[in-house]
N, C-alpha and C positions, 0 to 999 in steps of 0.2 A: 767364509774364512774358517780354516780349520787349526787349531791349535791343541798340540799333545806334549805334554813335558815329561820327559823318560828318559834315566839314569844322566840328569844334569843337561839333557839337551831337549831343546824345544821346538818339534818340526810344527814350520807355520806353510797350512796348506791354501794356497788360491783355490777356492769351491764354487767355480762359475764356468764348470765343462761343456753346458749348453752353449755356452760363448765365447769359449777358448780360452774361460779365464780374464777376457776383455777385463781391464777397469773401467768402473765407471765409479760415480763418487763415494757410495757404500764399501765397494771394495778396497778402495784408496782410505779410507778413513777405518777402516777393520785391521787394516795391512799396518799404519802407524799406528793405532792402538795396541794392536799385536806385539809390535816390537819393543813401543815405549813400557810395556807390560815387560814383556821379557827382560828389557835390559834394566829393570830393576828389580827384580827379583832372584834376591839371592841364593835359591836350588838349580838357575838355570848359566851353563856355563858359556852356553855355544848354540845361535840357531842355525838350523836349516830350512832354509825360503823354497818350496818346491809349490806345482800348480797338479792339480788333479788333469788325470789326462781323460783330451791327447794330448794337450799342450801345457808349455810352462807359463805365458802369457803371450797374448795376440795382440797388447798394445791398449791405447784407449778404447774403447767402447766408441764407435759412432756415433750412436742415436745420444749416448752421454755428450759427446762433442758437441754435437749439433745443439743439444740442448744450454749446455755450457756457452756455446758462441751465441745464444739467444737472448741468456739471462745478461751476458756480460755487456751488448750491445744496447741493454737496457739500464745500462751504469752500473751494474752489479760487479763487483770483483771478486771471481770464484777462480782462475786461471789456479788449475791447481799444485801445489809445492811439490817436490820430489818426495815419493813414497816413504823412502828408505832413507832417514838424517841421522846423522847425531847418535850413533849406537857407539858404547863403550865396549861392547862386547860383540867377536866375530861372527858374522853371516855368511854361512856357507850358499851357494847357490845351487842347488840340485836341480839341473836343467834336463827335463824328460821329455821334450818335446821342443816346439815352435818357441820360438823367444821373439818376437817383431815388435820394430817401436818403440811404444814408449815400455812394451815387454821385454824389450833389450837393454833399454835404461833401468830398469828394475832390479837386471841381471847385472849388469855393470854398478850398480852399485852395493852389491856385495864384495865382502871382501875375497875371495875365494870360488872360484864355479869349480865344482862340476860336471860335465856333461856326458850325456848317456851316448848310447850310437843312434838314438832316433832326432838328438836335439839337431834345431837350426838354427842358424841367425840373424837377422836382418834387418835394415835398417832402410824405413821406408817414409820416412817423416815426407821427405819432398813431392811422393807420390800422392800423400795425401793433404800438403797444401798446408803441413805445422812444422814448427820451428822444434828442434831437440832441446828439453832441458837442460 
């Protein structure tokens, strides 16, 4: 995760290009830190959510999934919360690429996209067998 605050705005970058940006749990827990930082901090007026390219996000992480479906299977309750909650102040979404999944749930819960002429959209939860937040 990349986060720069300049002249009252705060671009918060996804920094996982070897993997599309995938979440897995670091980056989910970087991404609410990120924000809950930002929206209370008084210098910053307005974020911008954008993913280092090629893409904006590619959705969960697999191998996090899998791992996830292993811990939880073992009584554990990790199933994780939406990214993006409870902000007082608007997220733009600057979408420069791929958005898939739960990387389109990410985008839809901004207030605001957006999108360049490389972005995509899509919505592929059924294909890989999860329900959408």
């Amino acid at each position: 995760m990349l986060l720069e605050v300049a002249e009252r705005v705060a671009t918060i970058t996804l920094n996982r290009p070897e993997a599309r940006n995938a979440l897995n749990g670091e980056l989910i827990e970087a991404l609410r830190s990120a924000v809950t930082a930002c929206d209370a901090d008084d210098e910053v007026d307005v974020m911008v959510l954008t993913g280092a390219d090629p893409a904006f996000c590619a959705g969960l992480d697999l191998g996090y999934l899998a791992t996830r479906a292993e811990r939880r299977a073992a009584g554990e309750d990790i199933f994780p919360r939406v990214p993006i909650q409870g902000s007082t102040k608007p997220i733009i979404g600057a979408i420069n690429g791929a958005a898939v999944t739960g990387g389109l749930e990410v985008a839809l819960a901004c207030d605001l996209l957006v999108a360049s002429d490389r972005a995509r959209f899509a919505d592929t939860h059924a294909r890989v067998g999860i329900v959408p937040g």
